[in-house]
N, C-alpha and C positions, 0 to 999 in steps of 0.2 A: 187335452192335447199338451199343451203347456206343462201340467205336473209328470205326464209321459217325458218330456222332452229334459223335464228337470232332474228323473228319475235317467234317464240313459247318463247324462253329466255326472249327475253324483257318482255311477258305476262304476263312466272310463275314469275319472278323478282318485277312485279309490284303488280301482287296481292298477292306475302306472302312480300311485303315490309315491315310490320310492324313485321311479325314475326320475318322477319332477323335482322330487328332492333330493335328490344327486347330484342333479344337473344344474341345481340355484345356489345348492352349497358350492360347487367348483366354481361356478362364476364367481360369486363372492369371495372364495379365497385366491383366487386368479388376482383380480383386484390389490385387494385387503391385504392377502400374506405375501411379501418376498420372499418369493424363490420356490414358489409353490407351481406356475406354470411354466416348469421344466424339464426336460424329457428325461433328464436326469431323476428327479422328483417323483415326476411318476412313474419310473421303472423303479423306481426304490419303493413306492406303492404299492407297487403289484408284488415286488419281491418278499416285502415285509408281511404283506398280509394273505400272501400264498399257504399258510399255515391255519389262517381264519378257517377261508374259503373251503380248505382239504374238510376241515372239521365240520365246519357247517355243512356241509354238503354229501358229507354223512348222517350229520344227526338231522337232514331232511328226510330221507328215507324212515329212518325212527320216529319222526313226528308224523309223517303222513298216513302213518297204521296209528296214530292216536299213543304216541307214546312218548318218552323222552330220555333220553341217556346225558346223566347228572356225571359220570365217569371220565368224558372224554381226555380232559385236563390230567386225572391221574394216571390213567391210561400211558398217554405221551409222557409223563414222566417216569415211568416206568420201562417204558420203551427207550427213554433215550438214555436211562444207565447200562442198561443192558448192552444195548449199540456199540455207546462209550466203551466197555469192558472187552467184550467180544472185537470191538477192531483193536485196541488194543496188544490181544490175545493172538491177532489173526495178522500182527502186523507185516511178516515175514509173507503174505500172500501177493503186497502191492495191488497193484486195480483188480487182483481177485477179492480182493474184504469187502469189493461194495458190495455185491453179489449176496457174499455173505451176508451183512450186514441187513442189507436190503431183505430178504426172506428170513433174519429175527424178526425186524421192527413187524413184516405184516403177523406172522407167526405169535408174536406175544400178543399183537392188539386182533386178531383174530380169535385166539385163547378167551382173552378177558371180555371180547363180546359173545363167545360160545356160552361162557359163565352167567354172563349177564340172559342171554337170551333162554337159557336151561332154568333159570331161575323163576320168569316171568312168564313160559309158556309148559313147564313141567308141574314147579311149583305154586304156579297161581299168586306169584306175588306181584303187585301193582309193578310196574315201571322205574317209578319213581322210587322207591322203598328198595326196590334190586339194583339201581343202577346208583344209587347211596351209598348203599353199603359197599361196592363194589370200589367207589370213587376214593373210600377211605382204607378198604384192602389192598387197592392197588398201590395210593401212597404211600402206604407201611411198607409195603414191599419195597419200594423202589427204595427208601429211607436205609431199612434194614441190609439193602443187597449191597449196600456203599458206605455202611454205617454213616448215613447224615452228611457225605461228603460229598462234592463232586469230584467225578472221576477226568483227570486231566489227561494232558499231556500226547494227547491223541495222535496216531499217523497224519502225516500231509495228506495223505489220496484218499483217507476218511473224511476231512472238510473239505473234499472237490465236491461231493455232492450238496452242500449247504452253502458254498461263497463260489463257486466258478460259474462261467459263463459259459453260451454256445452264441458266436457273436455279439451281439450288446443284450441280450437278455439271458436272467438268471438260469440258473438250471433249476433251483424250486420252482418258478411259473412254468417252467414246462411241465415237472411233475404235475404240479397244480390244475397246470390245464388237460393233461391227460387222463387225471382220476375225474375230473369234473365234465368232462366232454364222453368219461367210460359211466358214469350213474347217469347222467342225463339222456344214452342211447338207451340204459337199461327201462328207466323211469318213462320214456316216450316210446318206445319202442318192441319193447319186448312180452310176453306174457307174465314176466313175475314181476314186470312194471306194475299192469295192470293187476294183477293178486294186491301189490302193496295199495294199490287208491281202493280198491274195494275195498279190502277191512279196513283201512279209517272210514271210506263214506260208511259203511255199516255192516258189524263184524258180522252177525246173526246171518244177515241177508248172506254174507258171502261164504257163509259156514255151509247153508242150504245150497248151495248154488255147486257147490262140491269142494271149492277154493279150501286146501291146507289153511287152516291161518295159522295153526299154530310153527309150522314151518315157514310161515313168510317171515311172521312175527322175527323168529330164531335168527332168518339169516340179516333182516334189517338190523338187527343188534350187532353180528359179523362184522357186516359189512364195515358199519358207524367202527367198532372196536378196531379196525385194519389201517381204517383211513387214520386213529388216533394213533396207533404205531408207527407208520410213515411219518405223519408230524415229527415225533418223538425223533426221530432218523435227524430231520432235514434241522431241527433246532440244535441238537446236542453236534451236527456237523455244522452249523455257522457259527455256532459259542466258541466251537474249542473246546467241550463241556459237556460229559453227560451230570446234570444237576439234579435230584430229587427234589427241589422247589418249582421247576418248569410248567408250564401248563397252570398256574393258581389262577382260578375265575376264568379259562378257557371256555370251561362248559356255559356259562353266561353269557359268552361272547358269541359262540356259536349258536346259542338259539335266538340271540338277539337278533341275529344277522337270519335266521328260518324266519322269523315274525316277522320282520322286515320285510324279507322278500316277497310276502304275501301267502307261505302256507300257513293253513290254521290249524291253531293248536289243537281244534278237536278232531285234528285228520280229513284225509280223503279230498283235499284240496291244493295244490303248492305245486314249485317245478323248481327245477336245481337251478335254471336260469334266473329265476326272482331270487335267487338265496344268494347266489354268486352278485346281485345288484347291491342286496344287502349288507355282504359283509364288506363290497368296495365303499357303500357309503358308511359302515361305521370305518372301514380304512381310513378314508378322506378325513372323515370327522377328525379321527387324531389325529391325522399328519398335519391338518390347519390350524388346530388347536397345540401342537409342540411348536410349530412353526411360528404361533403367535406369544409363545411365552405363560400358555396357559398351563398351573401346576397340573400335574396327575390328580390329586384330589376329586379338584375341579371337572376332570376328564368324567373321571367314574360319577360323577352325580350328575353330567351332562347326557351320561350313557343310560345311567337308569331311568331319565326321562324320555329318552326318546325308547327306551323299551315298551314304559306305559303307553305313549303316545301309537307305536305299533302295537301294542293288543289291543286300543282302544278303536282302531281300523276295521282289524281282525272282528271285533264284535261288532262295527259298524257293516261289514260285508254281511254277515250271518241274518242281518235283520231282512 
């Protein structure tokens, strides 16, 4: 009875691990950091790391068929010189280039996940290996499309969408919260929710069962690729800046924040709601650790452990 009783603990303990440690990291910075329990502070939270969250919360879909997309980072920076160029190009349209603008970014990061996804479900190449290669074709490109520069000098009504508000909240959290509240209806909700938890719980079984996989597979790469073009959008409109350096170690960041939130890396487990926990607490993470004067360095070898520390969960659930 007792080791019954110790086994339900261990369970609830593991699966709101990030919530408890969300919740002890903000007390402590509450404390600890000046200027950290401020609504100010945390709208710049949520606004800052609304780009996390868009990414992570595609490459959940990706991981929860057992896969992983290494691209997302080139992706968006691909997407935001292009952005950059075309409003630009498009400046003579005023509040029509968002428009515009807005159907490149999903259209390129759509493209580069059709790529990726044709790659891995045509040609039988692993995940990782397609969405590699991809992560380094897409940087060359962006590099190439601007020769190595960032493209400046952009319209004002092109950075509404990356610095303006609709009352005291940004306009990226709202994007943010409407791609992440639109995959979290699909992922709960829908039938090609349930096609993606089958083939990560088990591709074989769901092949027999009649489940496409190899078109689930295709459009979770899509999808993951669309949300990386939006990013691309909303960064090169807060910078001032389409840059072909944007997005470096994105993609680390966003599967940091999938482990975290409790899907596992070998599929067929996770919900967009644990990832969006995750990427707010590696948010918090840095904004306590800037706020305390902790170098960047410091940051990134603070990050890689608590990466380990979530898979080492991840393999504690499985047991």
């Amino acid at each position: 009875m007792k080791e019954t009783n110790l086994s339900k603990v261990k369970t609830v303990a593991l699966d709101y691990a990030i919530l408890i440690a969300l919740a002890v990291m903000s007390i402590y910075y509450a404390i600890d950091a000046r200027g950290f329990p401020t609504l100010e502070n945390l709208t710049n939270i949520l606004n800052q790391n609304s780009v996390y969250i868009i990414l992570a919360v595609g490459q959940t879909l990706v991981i929860l068929t057992a896969g992983i997309d290494l691209s997302v980072g080139s992706i968006l920076a691909l997407s935001a010189v292009i952005c950059a160029d075309v409003a630009n190009r498009t400046d003579w349209l005023s509040f029509g280039l968002i428009p515009v603008v807005s159907l490149v970014a999903v259209g390129i990061g759509g493209m580069a996940g059709a790529f990726n996804g044709a790659m891995i479900t045509v040609f039988k190449i692993p995940p990782f290996i397609a969405t590699l290669a991809m992560m380094t074709i897409a940087r060359g490109i962006a590099n190439i499309y601007c020769d190595a520069r960032p493209i400046g000098h952009l319209p004002a009504t092109f950075k509404l969408i990356g610095t303006s508000t609709l009352g005291t909240v940004p306009v990226p959290v709202f994007i943010m919260a409407a791609i992440a509240a639109g995959l979290f209806v699909i992922t709960r909700y829908t039938v090609f929710g349930r096609y993606v938890y089958a083939v990560g719980g088990n591709e074989e079984a769901a092949r027999l069962s009649g489940i496409d996989v190899a078109m689930t597979k295709f459009w979770v790469y899509v999808i993951s690729g669309m949300c990386s073009g939006i990013c691309g959008l909303i960064l090169a409109s807060r910078l001032g800046s389409g840059d072909p350096k944007l997005g470096l170690m994105y993609e680390l960041v966003s599967i940091a924040a999938v482990v975290l939130g409790g899907t596992s890396l070998f599929g067929g487990r996770g919900t967009v709601i644990g990832t969006i926990y995750g990427a707010l607490f590696i948010g918090v993470l840095e904004n306590g650790l800037l706020l305390k004067g902790v170098s960047t360095f410091y940051q990134w070898v603070i990050k890689g452990i608590v990466i380990l520390i979530a898979v080492i969960i991840d393999e504690l659930k499985r047991r």
